[in-house]
C-alpha beads as a LAMMPS data file, in Angstrom:
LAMMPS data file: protein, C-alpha beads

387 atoms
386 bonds

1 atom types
1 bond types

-500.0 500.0 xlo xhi
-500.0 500.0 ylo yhi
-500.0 500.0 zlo zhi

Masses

1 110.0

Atoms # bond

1 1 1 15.617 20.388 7.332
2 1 1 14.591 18.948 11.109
3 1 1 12.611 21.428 12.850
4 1 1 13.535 22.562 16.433
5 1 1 12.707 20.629 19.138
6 1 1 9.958 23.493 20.396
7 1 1 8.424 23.662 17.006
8 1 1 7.755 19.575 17.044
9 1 1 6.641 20.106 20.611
10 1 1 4.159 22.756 19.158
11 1 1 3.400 20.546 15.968
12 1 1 2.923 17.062 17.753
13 1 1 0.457 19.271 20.575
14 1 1 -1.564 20.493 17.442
15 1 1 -1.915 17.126 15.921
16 1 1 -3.118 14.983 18.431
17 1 1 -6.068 15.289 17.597
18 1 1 -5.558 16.665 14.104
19 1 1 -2.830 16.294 11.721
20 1 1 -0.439 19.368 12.186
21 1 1 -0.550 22.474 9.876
22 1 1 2.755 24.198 8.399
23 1 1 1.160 27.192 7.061
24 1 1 -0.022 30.610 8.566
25 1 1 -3.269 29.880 6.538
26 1 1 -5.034 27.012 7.891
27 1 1 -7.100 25.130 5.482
28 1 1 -9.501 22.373 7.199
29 1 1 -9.775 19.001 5.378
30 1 1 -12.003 16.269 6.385
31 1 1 -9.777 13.278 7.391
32 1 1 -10.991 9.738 7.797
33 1 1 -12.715 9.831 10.789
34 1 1 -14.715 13.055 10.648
35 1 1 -12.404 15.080 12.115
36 1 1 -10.306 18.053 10.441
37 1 1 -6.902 17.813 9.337
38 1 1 -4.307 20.624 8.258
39 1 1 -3.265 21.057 5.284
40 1 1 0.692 22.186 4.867
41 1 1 0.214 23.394 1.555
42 1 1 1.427 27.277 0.598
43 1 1 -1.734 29.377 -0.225
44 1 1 -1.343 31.808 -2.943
45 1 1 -0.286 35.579 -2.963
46 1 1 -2.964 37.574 -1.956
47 1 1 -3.531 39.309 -5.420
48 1 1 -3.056 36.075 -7.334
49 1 1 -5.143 36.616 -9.659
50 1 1 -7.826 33.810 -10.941
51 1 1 -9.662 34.695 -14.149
52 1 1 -12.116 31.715 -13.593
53 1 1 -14.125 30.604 -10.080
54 1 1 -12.629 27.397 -10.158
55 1 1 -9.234 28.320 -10.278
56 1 1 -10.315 30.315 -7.148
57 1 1 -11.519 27.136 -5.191
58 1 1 -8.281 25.325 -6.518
59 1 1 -6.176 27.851 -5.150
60 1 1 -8.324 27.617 -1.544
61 1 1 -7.374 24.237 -0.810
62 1 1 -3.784 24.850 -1.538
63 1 1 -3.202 24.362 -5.441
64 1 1 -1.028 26.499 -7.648
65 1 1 -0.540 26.191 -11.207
66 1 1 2.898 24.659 -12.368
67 1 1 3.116 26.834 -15.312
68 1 1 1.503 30.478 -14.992
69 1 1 0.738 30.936 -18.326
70 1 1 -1.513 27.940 -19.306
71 1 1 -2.712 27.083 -15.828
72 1 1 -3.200 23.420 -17.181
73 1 1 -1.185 21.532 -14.340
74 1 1 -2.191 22.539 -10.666
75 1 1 -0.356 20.997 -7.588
76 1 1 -0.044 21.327 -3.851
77 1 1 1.951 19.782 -1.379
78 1 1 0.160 18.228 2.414
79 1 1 2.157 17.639 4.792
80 1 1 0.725 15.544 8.361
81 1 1 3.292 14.985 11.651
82 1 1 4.107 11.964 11.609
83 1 1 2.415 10.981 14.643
84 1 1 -0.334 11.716 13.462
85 1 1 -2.999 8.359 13.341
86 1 1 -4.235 6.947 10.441
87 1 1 -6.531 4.341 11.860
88 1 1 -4.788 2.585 14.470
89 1 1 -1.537 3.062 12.639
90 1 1 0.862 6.653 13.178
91 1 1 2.794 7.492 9.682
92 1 1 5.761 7.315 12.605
93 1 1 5.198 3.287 12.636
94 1 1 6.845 3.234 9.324
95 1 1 10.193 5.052 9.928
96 1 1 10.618 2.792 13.395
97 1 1 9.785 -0.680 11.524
98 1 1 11.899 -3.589 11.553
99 1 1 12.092 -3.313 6.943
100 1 1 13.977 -6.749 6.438
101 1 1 10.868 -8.582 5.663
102 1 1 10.484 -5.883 2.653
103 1 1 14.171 -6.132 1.603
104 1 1 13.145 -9.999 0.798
105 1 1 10.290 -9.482 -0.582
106 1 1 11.876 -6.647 -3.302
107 1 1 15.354 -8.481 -3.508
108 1 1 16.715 -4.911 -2.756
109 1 1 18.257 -2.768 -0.101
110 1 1 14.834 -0.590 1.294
111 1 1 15.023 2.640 3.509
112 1 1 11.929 4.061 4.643
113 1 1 13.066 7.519 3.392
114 1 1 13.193 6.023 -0.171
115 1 1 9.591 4.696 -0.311
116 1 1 7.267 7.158 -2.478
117 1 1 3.803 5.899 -2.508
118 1 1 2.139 6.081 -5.892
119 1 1 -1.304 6.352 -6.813
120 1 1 -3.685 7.611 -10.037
121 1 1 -7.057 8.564 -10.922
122 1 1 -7.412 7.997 -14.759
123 1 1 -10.814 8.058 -16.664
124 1 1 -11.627 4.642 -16.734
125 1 1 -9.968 1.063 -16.426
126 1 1 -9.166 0.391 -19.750
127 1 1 -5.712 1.653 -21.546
128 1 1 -6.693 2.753 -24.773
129 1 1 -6.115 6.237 -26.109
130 1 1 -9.247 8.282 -24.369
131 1 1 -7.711 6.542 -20.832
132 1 1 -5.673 9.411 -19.339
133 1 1 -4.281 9.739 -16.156
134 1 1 -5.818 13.197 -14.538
135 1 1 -4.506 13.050 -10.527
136 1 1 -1.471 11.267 -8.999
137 1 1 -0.391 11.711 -5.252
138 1 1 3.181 10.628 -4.411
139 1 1 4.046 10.531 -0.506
140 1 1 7.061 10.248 1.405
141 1 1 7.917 9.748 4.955
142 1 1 10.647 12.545 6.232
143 1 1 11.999 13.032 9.833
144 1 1 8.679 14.892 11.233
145 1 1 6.295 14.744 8.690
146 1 1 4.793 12.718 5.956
147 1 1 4.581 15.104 2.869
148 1 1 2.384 14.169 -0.207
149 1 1 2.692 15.824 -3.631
150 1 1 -0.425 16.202 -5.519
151 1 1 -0.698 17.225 -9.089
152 1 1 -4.052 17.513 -11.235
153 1 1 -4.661 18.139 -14.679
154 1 1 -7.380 20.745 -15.345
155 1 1 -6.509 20.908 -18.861
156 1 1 -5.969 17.418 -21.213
157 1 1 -3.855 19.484 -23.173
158 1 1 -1.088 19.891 -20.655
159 1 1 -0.871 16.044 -20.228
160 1 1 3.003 16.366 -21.245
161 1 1 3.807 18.874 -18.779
162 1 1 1.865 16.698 -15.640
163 1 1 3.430 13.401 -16.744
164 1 1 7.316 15.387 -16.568
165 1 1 6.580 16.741 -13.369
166 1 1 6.232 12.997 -12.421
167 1 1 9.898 12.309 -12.772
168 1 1 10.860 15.027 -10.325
169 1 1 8.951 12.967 -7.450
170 1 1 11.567 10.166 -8.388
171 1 1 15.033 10.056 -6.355
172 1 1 17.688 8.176 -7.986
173 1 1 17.441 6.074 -5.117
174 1 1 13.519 5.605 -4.749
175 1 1 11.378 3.063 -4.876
176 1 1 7.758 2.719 -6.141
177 1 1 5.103 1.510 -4.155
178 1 1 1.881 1.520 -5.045
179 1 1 -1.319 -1.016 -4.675
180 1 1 -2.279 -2.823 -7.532
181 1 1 0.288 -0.583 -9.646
182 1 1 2.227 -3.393 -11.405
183 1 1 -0.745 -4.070 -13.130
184 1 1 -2.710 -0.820 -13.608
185 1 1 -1.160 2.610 -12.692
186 1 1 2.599 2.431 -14.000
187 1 1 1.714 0.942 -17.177
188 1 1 -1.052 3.349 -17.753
189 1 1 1.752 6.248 -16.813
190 1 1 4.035 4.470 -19.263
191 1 1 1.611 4.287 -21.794
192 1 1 0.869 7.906 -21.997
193 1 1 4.890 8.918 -21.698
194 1 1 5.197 6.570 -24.791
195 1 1 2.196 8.641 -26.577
196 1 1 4.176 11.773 -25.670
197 1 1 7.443 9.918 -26.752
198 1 1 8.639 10.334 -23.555
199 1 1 11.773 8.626 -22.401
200 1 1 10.641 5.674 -20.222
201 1 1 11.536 5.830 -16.499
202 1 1 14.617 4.321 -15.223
203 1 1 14.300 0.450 -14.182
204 1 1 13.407 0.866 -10.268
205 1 1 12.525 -1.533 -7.633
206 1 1 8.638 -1.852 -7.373
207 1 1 6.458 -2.644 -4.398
208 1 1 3.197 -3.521 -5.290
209 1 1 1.251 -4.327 -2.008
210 1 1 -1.103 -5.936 -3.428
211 1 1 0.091 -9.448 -3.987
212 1 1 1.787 -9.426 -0.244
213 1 1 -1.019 -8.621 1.265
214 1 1 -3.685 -10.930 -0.940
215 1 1 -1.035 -14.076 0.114
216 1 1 -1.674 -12.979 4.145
217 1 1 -5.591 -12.221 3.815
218 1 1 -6.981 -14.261 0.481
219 1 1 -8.585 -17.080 2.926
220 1 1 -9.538 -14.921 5.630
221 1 1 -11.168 -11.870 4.224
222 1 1 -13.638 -12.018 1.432
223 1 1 -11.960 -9.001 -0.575
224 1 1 -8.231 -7.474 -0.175
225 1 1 -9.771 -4.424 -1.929
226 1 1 -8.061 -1.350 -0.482
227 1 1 -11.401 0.200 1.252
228 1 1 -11.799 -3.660 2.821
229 1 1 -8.533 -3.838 4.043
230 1 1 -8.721 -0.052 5.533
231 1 1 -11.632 -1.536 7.461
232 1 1 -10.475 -4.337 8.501
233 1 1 -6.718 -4.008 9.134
234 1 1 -6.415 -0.377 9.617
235 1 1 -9.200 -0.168 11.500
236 1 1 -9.926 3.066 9.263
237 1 1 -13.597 4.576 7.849
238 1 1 -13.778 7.220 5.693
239 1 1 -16.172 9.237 6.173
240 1 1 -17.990 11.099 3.452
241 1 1 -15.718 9.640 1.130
242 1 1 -16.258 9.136 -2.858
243 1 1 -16.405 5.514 -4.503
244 1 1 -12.736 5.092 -6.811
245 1 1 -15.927 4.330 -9.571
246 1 1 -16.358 7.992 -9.339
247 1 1 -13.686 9.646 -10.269
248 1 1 -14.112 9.466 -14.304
249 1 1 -17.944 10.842 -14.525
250 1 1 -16.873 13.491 -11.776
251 1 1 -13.957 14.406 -13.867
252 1 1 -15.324 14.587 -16.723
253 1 1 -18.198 16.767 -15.159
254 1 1 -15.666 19.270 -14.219
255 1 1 -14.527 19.436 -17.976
256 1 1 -17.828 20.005 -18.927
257 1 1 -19.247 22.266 -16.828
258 1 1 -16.131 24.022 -14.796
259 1 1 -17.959 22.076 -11.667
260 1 1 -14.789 22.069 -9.265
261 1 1 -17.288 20.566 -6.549
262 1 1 -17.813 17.716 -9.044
263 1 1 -13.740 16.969 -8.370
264 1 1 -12.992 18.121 -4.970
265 1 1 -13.690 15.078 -3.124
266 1 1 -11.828 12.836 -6.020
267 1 1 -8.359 14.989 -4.682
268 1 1 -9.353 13.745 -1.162
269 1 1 -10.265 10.407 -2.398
270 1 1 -6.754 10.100 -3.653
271 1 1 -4.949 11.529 -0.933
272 1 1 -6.475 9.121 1.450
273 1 1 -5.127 6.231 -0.882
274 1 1 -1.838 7.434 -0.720
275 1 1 -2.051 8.099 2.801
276 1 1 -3.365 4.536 3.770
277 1 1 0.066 2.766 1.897
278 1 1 2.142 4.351 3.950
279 1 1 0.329 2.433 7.054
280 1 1 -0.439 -0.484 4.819
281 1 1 3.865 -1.102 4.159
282 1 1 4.077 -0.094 8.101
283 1 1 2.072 -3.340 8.615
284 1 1 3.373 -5.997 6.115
285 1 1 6.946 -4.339 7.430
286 1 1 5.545 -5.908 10.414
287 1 1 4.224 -8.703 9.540
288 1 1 7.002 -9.983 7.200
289 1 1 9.439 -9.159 10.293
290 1 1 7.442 -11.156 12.855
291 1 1 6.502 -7.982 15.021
292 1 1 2.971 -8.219 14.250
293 1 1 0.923 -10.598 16.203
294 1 1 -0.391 -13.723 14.025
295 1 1 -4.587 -14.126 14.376
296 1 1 -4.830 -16.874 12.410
297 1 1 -3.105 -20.007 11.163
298 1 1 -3.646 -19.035 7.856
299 1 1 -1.454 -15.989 8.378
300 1 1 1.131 -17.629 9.936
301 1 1 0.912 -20.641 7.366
302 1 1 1.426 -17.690 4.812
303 1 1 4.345 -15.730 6.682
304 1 1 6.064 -19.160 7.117
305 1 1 5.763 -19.647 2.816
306 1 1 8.047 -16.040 2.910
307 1 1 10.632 -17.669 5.144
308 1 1 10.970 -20.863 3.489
309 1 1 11.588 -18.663 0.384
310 1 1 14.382 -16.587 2.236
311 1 1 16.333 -19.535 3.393
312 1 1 14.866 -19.082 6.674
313 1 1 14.009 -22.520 8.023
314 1 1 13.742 -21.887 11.690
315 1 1 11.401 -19.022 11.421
316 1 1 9.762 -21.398 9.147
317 1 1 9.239 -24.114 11.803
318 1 1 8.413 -21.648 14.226
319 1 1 5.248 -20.320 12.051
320 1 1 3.809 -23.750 11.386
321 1 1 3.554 -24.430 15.456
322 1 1 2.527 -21.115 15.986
323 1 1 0.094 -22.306 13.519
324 1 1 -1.171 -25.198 15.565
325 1 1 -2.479 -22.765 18.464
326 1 1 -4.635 -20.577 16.823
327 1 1 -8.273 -21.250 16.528
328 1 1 -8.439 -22.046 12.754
329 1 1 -5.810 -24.588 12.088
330 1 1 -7.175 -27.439 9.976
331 1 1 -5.613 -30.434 8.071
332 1 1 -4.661 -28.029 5.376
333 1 1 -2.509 -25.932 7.743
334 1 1 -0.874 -30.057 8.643
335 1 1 -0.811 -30.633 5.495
336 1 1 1.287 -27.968 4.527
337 1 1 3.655 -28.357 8.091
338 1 1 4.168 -31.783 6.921
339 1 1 5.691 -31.221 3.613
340 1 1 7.731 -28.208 4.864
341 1 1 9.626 -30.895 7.567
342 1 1 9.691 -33.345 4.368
343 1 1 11.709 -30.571 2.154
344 1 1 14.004 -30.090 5.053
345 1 1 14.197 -33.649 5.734
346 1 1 12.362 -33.791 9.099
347 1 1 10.840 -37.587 8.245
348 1 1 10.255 -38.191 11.958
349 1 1 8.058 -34.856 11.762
350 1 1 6.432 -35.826 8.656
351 1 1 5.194 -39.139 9.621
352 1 1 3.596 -37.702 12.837
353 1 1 2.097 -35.430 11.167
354 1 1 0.599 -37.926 8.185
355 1 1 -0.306 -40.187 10.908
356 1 1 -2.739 -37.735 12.640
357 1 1 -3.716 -36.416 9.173
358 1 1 -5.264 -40.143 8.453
359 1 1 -6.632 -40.546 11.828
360 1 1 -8.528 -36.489 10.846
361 1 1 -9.528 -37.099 7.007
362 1 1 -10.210 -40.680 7.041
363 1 1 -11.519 -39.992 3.457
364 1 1 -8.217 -38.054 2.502
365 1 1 -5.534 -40.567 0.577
366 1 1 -2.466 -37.926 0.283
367 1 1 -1.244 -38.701 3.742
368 1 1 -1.423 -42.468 3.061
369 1 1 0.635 -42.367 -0.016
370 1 1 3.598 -40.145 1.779
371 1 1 3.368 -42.768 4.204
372 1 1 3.753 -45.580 1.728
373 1 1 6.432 -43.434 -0.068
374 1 1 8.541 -42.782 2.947
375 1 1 8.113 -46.441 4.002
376 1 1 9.232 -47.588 0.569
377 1 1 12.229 -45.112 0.161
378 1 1 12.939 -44.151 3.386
379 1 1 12.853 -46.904 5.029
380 1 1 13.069 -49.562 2.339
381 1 1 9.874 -51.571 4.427
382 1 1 8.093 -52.464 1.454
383 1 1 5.598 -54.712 3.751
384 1 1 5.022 -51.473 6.108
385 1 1 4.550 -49.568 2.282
386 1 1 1.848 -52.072 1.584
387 1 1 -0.155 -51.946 5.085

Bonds

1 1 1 2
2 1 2 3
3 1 3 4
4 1 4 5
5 1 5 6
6 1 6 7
7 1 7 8
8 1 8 9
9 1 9 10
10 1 10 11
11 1 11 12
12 1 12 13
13 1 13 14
14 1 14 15
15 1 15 16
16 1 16 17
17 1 17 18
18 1 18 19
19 1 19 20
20 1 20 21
21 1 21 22
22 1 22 23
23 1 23 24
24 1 24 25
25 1 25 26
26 1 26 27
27 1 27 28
28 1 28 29
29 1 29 30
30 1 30 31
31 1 31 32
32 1 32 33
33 1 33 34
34 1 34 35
35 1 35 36
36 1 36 37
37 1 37 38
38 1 38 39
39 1 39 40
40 1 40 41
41 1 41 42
42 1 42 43
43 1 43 44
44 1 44 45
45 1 45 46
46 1 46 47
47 1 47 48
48 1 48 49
49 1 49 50
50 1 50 51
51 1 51 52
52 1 52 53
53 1 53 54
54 1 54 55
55 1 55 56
56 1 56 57
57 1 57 58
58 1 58 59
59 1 59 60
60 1 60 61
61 1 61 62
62 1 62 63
63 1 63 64
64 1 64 65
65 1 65 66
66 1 66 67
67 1 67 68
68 1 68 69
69 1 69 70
70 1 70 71
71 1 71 72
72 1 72 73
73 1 73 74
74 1 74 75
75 1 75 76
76 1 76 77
77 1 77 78
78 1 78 79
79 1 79 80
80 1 80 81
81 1 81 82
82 1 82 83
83 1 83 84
84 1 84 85
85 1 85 86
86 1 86 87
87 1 87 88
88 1 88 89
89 1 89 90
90 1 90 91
91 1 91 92
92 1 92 93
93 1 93 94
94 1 94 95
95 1 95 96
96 1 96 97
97 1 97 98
98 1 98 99
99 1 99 100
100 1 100 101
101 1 101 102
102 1 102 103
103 1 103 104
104 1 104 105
105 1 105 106
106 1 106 107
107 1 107 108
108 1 108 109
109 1 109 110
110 1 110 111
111 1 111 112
112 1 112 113
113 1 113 114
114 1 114 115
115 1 115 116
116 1 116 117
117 1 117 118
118 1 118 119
119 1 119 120
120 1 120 121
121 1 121 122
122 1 122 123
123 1 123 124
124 1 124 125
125 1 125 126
126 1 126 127
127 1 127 128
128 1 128 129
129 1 129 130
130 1 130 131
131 1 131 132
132 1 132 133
133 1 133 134
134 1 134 135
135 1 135 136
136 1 136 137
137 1 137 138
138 1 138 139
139 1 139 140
140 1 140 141
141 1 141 142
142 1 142 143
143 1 143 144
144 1 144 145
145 1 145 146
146 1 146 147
147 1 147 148
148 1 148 149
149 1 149 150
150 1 150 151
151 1 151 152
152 1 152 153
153 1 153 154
154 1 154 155
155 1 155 156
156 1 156 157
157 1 157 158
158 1 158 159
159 1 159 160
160 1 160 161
161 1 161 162
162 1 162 163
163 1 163 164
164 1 164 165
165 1 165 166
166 1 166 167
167 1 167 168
168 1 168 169
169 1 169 170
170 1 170 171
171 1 171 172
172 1 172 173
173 1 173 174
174 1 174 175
175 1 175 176
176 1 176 177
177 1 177 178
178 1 178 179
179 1 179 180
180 1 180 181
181 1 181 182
182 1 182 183
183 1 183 184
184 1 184 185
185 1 185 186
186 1 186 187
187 1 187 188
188 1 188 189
189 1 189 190
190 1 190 191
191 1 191 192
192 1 192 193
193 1 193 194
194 1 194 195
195 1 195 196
196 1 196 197
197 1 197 198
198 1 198 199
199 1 199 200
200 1 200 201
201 1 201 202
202 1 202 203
203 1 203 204
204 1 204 205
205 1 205 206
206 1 206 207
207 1 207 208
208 1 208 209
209 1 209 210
210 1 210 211
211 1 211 212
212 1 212 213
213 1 213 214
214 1 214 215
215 1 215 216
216 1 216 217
217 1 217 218
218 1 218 219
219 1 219 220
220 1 220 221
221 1 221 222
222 1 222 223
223 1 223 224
224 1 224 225
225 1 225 226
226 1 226 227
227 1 227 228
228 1 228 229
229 1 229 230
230 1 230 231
231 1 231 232
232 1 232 233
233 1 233 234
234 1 234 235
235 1 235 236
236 1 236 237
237 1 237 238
238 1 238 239
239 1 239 240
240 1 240 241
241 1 241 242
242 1 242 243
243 1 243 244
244 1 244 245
245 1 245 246
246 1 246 247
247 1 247 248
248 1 248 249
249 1 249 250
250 1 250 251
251 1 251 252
252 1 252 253
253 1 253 254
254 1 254 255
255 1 255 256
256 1 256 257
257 1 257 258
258 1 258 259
259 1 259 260
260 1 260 261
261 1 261 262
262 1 262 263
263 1 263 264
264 1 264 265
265 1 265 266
266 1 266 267
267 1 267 268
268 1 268 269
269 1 269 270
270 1 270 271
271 1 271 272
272 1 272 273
273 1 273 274
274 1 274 275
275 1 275 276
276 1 276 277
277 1 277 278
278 1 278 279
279 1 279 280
280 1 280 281
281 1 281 282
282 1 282 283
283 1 283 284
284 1 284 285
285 1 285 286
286 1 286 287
287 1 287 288
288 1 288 289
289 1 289 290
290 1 290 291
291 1 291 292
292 1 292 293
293 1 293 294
294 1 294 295
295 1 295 296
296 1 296 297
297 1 297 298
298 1 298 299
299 1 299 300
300 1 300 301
301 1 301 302
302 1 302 303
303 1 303 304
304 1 304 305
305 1 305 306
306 1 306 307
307 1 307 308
308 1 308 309
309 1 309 310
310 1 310 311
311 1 311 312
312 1 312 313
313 1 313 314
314 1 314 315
315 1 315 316
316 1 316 317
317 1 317 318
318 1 318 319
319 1 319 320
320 1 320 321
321 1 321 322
322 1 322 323
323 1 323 324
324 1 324 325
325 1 325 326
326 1 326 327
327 1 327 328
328 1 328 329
329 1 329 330
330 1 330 331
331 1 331 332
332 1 332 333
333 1 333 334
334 1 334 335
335 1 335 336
336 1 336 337
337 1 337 338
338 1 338 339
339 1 339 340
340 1 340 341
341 1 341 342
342 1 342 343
343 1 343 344
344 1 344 345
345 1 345 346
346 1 346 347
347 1 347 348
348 1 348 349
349 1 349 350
350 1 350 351
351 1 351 352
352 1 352 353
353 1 353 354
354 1 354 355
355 1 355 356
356 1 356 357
357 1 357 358
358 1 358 359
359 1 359 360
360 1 360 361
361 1 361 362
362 1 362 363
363 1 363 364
364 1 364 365
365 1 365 366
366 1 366 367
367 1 367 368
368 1 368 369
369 1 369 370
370 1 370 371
371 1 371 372
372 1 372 373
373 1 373 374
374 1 374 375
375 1 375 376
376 1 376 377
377 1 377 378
378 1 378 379
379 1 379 380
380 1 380 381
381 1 381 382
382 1 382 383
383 1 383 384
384 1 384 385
385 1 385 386
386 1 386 387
């Protein structure tokens, strides 16, 4: 339900330098950049009673057990204003971005309001049957706020009960996005349904941002980890944050001991994940929509790959001489120009660019031979193929 326009007044005051709190209670978090941020989750009933301390702590920063009576399954719900900054990035940039660039990239009709951003925490990297999933945020951006729904099992044995409540974050309409989750977190989520015989999840369309945003930054950045990229395209550092390598040994240290310190900073770990795909999508929305400003030829020799793909020719042609103006471009970047005009038929293009390629890479044969080619098929100059 939108809020009045006095209460977002109120909200967006609050949250300029902190994210925005929803709740009477305010519960400080530490956010990314050392400073606090309000949690929107609904604190318990006074007299809610907590037979062990670290249900107590758990119900401090906002978590209440799904099910009373076994108090396996805990969850809270965070909500930030959406113009609130993560990095250099507002969760705002998202619902205002140009999403065409996604819709080719999924093959499917994308909404910003139907993106829920999917992570896990799981005991280890592996998928056999000791791997289980233990935390999973899923986020959403709505018309004021960006609301993330975080569930963690205390107890292995309700496992069947957290992976249900899964399917309730799950419009008929959504779609997945995640980083790395093709690969890792949904299979490990339908590994463990299949355990539980579970009914498997309905065929969805699946972001993964991983592989879009390896293409732009594989020869630029030395790693397209997610802690890299927060650095360096977010502009983002945690601060007192956990390592992702963590998260098993402190898990498994709460199971052991009851240590809720030992997990606390794994449920800010992966709230901060979560958090950073919504900006992460904001940018490759941008990117793939040519709103973001190219740095290097790489990137636009990579955004000009997506539109040759979508049928796109001219925004094609127009990446590969942006291309030629940034400080990088090399014979590769040529290279590639010249057999992008060649597809499209552009043999006046081509043979410019071969001809400047020969006169750069003396030692370099390829543009010879699609000289000789197009001289000898082209042309049908078989002495010009020969010199």
């Amino acid at each position: 339900m939108r809020r009045s326009l006095a209460d977002r007044l109120d909200r967006l005051q609050n949250s300029l330098c902190t994210p925005s709190v929803k709740t009477e209670a305010k519960k400080e978090v530490p956010w990314a950049d050392g400073q606090s941020a309000g949690t929107s989750v609904e604190p318990p009933p006074p007299d809610a009673p907590c037979a062990h301390p670290w249900q107590h702590v758990l119900r401090q920063m906002g978590f209440a057990p799904v099910d009373p009576v076994s108090e396996s399954v805990w969850k809270r719900s965070v909500s930030y204003d959406v113009f609130c900054n993560h990095g250099q990035y507002t969760f705002h940039h998202l619902a205002e971005a140009d999403v065409s660039g996604l819709q080719h990239l999924l093959g499917h009709p994308v909404s910003p309001c139907d993106l829920r951003f999917f992570d896990t925490e799981t005991m280890g990297l592996g998928s056999g049957a000791g791997n289980i999933v233990f935390l999973y945020t899923v986020g959403q951006v709505l018309d004021d706020e960006v609301r993330f729904e975080q569930y963690f099992l205390a107890d292995p044995a309700g496992e069947l009960l957290f992976l249900q409540h899964l399917e309730g974050c799950f419009g008929e309409a959504a779609i997945w996005v995640t980083f790395n989750g093709k690969s890792f977190d949904l299979p490990m989520i339908k590994s463990r349904r299949t355990m539980h015989r579970l009914s498997p999840f309905p065929s969805r369309p699946h972001l993964d941002l991983l592989h879009p945003l390896r293409r732009i930054f594989k020869s630029t950045l030395p790693s397209v980890s997610l802690g890299f990229l927060e650095e360096k395209v977010l502009r983002l550092e945690r601060v007192d944050d956990v390592s992702g390598r963590e998260a098993p040994l402190r898990y498994l240290t709460f199971m052991t001991d009851k240590d809720v310190q030992a997990v606390t900073p794994v449920l800010q770990h992966n709230l901060m994940d979560v958090a950073s795909l919504v900006v992460l999508c904001a940018y490759l929305a941008d990117f793939t929509s040519s709103r973001a400003a190219l740095q290097t030829a790489k990137e636009s020799l990579a955004l000009a790959r997506w539109y040759e793909a979508w049928k796109n020719v001219e925004a094609a042609a127009e990446c590969y001489r942006m291309a030629r103006t940034l400080d990088d471009l090399d014979g590769y970047a040529l290279w590639m120009e010249s057999l992008f005009h060649k597809r499209q038929g552009r043999w006046l293009q081509s043979v410019e660019l071969w001809k400047e390629l020969s006169r750069l890479q003396q030692e370099s044969v390829a543009p010879l031979l699609e000289l000789a080619k197009w001289a000898e098929h082209v042309e049908r100059d078989l002495p010009l193929a020969l010199f």
